[in-house]
C-alpha angles and dihedrals in degrees: 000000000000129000104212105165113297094331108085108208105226115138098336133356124306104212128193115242093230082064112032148355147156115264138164147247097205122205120286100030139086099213145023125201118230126207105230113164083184094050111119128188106242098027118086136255122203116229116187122168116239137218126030137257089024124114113302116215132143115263120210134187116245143178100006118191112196119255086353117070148311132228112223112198139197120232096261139320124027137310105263087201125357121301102210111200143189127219144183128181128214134203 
């Protein structure tokens, strides 16, 4: 077991949530808004779809508004079930 800032590795990554989480896309929609105070307009956030057998579409960040939130999007149409993600921010 690591001590790397406020995340703990164990068996996977601790993120702070002021970095990172897992979110949804729930059915019906085709994107779900996601809090993130660390978010900045021009770095990157990694978006990867959780869960298996489960639809498979590509997910995309959308609309960020510094310090506030980001939009995550699927490809086109709706989201026949929920599409849980996971994301991290970087700055």
């Amino acid at each position: 077991m690591q001590f790397i800032g406020l995340g703990r590795f164990f068996h996977g990554v601790a993120v702070s949530n002021l970095w990172g989480g897992v979110s949804q896309i729930n059915s019906g929609d085709n994107s779900a808004v996601v809090s993130a105070s660390n978010v900045t307009s021009g770095f990157p956030v990694l978006v990867t779809g959780m869960g298996s057998g489960g639809p498979s579409f590509p997910l995309r960040v959308d609309s960020i508004v510094d310090n506030i939130s980001f939009a995550v999007r699927i490809s086109s149409g709706t989201a026949g079930a929920a599409i849980p993600f996971s994301w991290v921010c970087f700055r």
